[in-house]
C-alpha positions as CSV (number, residue, x, y, z in Angstrom):
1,X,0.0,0.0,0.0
2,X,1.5,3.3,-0.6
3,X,1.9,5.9,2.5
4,X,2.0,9.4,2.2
5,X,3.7,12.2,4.6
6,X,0.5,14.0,6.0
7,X,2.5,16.9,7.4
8,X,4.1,17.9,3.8
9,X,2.3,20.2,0.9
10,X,0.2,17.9,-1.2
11,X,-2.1,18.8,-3.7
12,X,-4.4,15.0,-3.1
13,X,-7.0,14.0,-1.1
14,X,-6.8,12.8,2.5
15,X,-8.9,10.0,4.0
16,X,-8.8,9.1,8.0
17,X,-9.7,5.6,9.1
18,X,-10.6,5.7,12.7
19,X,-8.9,2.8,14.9
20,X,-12.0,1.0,15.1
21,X,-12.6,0.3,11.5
22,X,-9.0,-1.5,11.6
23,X,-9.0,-3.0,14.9
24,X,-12.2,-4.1,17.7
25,X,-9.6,-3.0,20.6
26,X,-5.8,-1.3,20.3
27,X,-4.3,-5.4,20.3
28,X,-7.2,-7.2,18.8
29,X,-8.1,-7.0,15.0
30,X,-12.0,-7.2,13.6
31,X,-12.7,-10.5,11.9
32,X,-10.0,-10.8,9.0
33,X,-12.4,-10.5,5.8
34,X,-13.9,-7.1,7.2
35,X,-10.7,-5.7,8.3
36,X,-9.5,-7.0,4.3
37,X,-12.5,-5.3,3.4
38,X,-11.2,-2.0,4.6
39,X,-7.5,-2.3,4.1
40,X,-8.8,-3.1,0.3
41,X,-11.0,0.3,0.4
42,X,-7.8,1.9,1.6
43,X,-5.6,0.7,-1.1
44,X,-7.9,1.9,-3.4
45,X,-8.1,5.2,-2.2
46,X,-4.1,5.2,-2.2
47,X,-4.0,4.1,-5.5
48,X,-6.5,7.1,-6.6
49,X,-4.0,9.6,-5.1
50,X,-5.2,10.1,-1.3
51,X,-3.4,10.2,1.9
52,X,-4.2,7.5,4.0
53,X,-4.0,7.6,7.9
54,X,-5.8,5.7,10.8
55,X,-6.4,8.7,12.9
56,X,-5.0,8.9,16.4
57,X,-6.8,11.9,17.7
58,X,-10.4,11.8,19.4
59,X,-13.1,11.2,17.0
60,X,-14.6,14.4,17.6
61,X,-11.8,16.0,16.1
62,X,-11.5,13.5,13.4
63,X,-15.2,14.6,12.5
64,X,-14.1,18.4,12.4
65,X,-11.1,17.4,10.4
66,X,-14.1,16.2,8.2
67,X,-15.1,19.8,7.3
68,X,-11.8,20.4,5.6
69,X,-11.7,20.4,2.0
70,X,-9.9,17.8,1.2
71,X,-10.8,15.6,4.3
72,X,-12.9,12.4,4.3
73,X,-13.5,10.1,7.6
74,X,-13.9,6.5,7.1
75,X,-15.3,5.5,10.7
76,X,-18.2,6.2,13.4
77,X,-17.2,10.3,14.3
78,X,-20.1,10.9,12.7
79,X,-22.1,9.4,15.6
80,X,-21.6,12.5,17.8
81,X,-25.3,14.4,17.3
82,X,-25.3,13.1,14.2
83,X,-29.1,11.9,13.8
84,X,-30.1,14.8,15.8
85,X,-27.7,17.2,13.3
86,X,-30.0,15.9,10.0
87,X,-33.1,16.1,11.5
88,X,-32.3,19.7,13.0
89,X,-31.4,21.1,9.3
90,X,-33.8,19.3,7.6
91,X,-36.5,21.0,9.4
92,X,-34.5,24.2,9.4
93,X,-34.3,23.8,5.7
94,X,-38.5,23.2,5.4
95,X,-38.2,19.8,4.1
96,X,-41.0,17.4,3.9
97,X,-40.3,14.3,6.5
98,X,-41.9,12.0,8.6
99,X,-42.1,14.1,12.3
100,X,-40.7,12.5,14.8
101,X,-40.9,13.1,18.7
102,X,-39.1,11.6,22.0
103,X,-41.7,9.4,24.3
104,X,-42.5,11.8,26.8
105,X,-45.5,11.5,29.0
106,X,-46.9,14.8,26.8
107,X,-46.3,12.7,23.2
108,X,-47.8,9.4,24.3
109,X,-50.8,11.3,25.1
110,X,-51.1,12.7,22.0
111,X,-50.3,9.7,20.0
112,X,-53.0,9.1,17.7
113,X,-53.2,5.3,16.0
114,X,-51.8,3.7,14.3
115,X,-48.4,5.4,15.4
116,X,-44.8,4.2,15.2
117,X,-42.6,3.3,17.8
118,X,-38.8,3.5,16.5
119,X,-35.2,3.5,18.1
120,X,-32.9,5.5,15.6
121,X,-29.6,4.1,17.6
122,X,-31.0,0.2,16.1
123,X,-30.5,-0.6,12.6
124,X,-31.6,-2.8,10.3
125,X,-35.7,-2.5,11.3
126,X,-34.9,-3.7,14.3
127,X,-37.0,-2.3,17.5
128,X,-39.6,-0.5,15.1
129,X,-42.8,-1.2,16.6
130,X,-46.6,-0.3,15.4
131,X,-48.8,1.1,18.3
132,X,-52.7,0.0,16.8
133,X,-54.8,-0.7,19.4
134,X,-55.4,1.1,22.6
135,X,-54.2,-2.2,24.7
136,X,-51.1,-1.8,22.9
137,X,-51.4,1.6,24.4
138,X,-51.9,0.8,27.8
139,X,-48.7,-1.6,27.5
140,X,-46.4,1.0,26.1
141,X,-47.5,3.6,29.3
142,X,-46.8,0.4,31.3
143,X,-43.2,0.1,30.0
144,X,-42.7,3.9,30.4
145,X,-43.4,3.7,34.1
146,X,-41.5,0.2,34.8
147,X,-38.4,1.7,32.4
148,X,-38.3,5.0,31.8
149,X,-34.7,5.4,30.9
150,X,-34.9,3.0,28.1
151,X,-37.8,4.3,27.5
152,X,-36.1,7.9,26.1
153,X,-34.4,5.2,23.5
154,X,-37.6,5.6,21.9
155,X,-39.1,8.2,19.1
156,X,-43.2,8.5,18.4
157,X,-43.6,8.9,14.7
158,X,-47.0,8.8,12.5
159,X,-47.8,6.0,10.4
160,X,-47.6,6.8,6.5
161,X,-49.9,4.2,4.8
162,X,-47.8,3.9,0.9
163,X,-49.2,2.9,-2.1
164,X,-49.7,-0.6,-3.4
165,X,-50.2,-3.6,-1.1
166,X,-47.1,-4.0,0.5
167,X,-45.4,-1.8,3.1
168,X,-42.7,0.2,1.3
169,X,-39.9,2.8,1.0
170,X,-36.8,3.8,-1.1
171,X,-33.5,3.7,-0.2
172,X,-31.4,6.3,-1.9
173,X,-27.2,6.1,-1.4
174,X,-25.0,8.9,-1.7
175,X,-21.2,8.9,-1.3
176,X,-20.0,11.7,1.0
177,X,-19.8,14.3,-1.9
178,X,-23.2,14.3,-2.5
179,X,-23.1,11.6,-5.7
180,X,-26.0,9.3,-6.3
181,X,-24.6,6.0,-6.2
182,X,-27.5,3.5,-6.1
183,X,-31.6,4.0,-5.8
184,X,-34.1,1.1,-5.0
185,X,-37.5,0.9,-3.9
186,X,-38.3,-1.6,-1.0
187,X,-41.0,-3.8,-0.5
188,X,-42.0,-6.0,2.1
189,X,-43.2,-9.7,2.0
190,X,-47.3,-9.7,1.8
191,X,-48.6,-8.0,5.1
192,X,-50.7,-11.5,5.9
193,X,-47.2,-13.4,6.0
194,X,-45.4,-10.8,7.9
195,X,-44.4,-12.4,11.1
196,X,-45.7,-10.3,14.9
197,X,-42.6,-8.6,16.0
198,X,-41.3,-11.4,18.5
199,X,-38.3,-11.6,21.1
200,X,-36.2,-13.8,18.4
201,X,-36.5,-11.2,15.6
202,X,-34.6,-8.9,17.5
203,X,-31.3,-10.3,17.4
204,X,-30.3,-9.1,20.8
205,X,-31.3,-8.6,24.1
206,X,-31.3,-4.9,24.1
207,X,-32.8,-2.5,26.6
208,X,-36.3,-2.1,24.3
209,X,-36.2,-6.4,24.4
210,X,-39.0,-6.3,27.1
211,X,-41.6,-5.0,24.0
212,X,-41.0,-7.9,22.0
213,X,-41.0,-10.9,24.3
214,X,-43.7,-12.6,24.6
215,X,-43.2,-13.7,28.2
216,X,-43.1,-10.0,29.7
217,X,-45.8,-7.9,31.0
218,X,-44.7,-5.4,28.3
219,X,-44.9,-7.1,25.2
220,X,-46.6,-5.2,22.6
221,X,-47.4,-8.2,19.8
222,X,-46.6,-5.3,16.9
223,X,-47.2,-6.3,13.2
224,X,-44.0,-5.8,11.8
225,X,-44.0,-2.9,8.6
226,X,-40.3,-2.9,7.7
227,X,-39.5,-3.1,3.9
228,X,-35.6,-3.9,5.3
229,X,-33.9,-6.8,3.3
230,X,-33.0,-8.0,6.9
231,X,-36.7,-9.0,7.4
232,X,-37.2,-10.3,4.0
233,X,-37.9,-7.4,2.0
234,X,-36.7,-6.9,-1.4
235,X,-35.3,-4.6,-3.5
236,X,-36.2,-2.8,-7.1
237,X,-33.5,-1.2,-8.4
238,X,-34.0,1.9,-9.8
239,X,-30.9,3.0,-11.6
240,X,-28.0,1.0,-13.0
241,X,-27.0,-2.1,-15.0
242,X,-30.1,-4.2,-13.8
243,X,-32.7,-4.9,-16.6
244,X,-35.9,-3.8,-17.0
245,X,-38.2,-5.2,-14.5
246,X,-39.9,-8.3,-15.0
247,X,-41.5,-10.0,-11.8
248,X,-45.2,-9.6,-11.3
249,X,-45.1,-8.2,-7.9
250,X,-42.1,-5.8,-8.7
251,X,-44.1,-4.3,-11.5
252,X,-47.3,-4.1,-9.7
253,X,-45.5,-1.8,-6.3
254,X,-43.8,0.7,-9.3
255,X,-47.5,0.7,-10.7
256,X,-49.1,2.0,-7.3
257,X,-45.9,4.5,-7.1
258,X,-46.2,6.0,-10.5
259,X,-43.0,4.4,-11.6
260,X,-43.6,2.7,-15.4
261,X,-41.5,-1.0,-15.3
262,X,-41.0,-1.2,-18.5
263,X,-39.0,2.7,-17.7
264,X,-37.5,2.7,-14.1
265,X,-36.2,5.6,-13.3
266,X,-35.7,7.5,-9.9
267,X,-39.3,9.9,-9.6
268,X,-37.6,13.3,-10.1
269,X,-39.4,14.8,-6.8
270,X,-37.4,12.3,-4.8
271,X,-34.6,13.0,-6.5
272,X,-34.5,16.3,-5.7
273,X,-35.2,16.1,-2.2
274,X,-32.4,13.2,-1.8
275,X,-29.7,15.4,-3.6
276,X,-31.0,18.1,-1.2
277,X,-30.7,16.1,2.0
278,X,-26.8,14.5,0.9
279,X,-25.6,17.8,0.2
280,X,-26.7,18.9,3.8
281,X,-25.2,15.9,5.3
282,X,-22.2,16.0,3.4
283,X,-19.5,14.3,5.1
284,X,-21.2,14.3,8.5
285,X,-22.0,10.5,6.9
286,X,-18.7,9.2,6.2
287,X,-17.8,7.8,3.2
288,X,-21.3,6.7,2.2
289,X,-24.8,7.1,3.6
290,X,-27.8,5.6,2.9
291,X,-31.0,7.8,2.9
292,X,-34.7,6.9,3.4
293,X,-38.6,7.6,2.3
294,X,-41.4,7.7,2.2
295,X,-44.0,7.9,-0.5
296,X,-47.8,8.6,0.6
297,X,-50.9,7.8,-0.6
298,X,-51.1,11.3,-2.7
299,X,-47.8,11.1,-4.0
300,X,-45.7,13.5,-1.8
301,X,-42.2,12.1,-0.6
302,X,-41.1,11.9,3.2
303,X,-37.4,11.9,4.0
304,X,-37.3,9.2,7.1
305,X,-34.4,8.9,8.2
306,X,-30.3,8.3,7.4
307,X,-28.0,5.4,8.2
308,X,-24.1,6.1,8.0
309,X,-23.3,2.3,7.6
310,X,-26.3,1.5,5.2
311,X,-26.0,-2.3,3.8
312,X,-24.6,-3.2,0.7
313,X,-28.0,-4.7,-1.3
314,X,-29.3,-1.5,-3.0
315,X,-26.1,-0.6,-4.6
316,X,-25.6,-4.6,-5.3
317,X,-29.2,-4.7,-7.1
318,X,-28.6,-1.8,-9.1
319,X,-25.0,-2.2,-10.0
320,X,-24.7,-6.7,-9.9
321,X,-21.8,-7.5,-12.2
322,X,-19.7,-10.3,-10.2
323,X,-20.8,-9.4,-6.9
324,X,-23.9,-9.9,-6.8
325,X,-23.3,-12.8,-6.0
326,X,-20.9,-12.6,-3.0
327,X,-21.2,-11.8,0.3
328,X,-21.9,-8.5,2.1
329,X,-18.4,-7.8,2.2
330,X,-17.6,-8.3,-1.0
331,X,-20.9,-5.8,-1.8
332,X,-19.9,-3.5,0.7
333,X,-16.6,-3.4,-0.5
334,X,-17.7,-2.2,-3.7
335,X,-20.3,0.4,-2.9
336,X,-17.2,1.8,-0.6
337,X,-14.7,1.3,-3.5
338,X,-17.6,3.3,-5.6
339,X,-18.0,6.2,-3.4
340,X,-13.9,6.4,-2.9
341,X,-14.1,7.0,-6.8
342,X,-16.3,9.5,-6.8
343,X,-14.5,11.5,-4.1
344,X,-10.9,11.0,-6.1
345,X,-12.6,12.3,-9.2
346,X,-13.4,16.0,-7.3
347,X,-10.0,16.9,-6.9
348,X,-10.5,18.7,-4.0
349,X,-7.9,20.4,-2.0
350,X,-6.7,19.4,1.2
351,X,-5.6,21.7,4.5
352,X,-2.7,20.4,6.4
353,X,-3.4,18.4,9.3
354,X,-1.6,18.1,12.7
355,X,-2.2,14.6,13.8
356,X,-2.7,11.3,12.5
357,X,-0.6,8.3,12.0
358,X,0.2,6.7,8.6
359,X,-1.8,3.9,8.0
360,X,0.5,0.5,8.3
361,X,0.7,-2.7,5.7
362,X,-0.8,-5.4,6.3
């Protein structure tokens, strides 16, 4: 891998990988193919022209060094405010998204049904939970009382009935600079086969666990409404080297949307908001970021939400060549090698940085 002198003049790009994208702890590496996975990305980037350098300053100064020209992060700085950072601007900036509001005493009480209960720190769907009923209600206040700590984990949001007869949303990925890289539209498996939201499809036994076992005095018994691949969903890919769209479901969902399958493209309306929205975020995101809505009944788009380590699948739909068929390494190691790409091809300028170590061979 080539190294570069960070403290010298240079007229290339700069990319800091934090420690933890390398290693689990300072004397313990992550599980070899992921940390291949990143030393590959890194090559890559070295071979485009960029400085590499596992950072060895705190990560919130790794996420200022982020706001350089010149300066991309490859790691989790971005967690510091960051969901509460994107939903602050995009409200400042008057776009259309789903609200969203802490469970507080005063929002439960005005939570009309259906509502949505969702945990931004859990990806994946996980710990998104439908309140329908007023017993379901009654449980949730009784949660609130028992745990109110994990409770504040917790955001109320309304729930946005989309077209067709699945549960839906698109997934839109941007690379840090703001370019499109991939654009699918999710759909879930037929709401009758959807499986109740149950202790075992939660993959953990997280603070919010309480709400979907069914042994505990909280369990809410929610019909799950997640589109995610991770709970079956699939995806539709609306841009890149896939063909036009044949299955009978598939073309039935871009129907209800207003999409024609025998033309996919990416509804212009959602395009604009989703440039928008990645060109706020920037490179709060890292080096890609994954961002969501929703489509309603009459057609408007609502940005849900953003994930800074979205999965690999959308980008893999749209753009399959040989990896569609590997694993989610190997798919996630091209959407990174993608975005790297498109961040070389700015030529940006860099400022000189004070700290940061050179990034060692393998």
């Amino acid at each position: 891998m080539m190294l570069y002198n960070m403290f010298m003049p240079s007229s290339e790009l700069c990319l800091l990988i934090e420690p933890n994208q390398i290693y689990s702890s300072p004397k313990q590496f992550v599980n070899l193919e992921t940390r291949k996975m990143h030393l590959d990305v890194a090559e890559r980037a070295a071979a485009g022209g960029m400085n590499v350098f596992v950072s060895e300053c705190d990560p919130r100064d790794a996420f200022e060094a982020s706001r350089q020209p010149g300066v991309y992060v490859f790691g989790g700085s971005a967690d510091f405010g960051f969901d509460a950072d994107v939903i602050s601007e995009i409200r400042r900036q008057k776009l259309s998204h789903v609200s969203r509001r802490g469970l507080t005493q005063s929002s439960f009480s005005q939570m009309a049904l259906p509502s949505v209960l969702a945990a931004p720190r859990y990806n994946g769907g996980t710990h998104k939970y439908v309140i329908d009923t007023p017993e379901q209600k009654a449980t949730l206040l009784r949660f609130m009382e028992r745990n109110a700590s994990n409770a504040s984990l917790l955001e109320a949001r309304p729930f946005i009935e989309t077209p067709s007869d699945r549960y839906t949303s698109y997934r839109l990925v941007y690379s840090a600079i703001g370019k499109l890289l991939a654009a699918g539209l999710l759909y879930s498996a037929p709401p009758d086969e959807m499986r109740i939201l149950d202790y075992d499809d939660q993959f953990d036994e997280s603070p919010l666990a309480d709400l979907s076992n069914r042994y505990s005095p909280c369990y809410l018994g929610s019909r799950n409404v997640c589109s995610n691949v991770t709970f079956g969903g699939q995806v539709i890919p609306l841009m890149g080297e896939a063909p036009s769209v044949q299955d009978e479901t598939a073309a039935r969902v871009l129907g209800a949307h207003g999409i024609d399958p025998r033309r996919v493209t990416v509804p212009n309306k959602l395009l604009k908001a989703g440039d928008k929205v990645a060109r706020i975020i920037g490179k709060r995101a890292g080096l890609v970021v994954g961002l969501d809505f929703l489509q309603t009944t009459t057609g408007s788009f609502l940005f849900l939400e953003a994930n800074r380590g979205p999965g690999a699948e959308t980008y893999a739909t749209c753009w399959p060549g040989d990896i569609i068929d590997q694993g989610q390494t190997g798919k996630r190691r091209a959407m990174l090698s993608a975005a790297v790409d498109s961040i070389v091809a700015t030529g940006e300028q860099p400022r000189e940085l004070t700290y940061a170590a050179p990034l060692v061979g393998r």
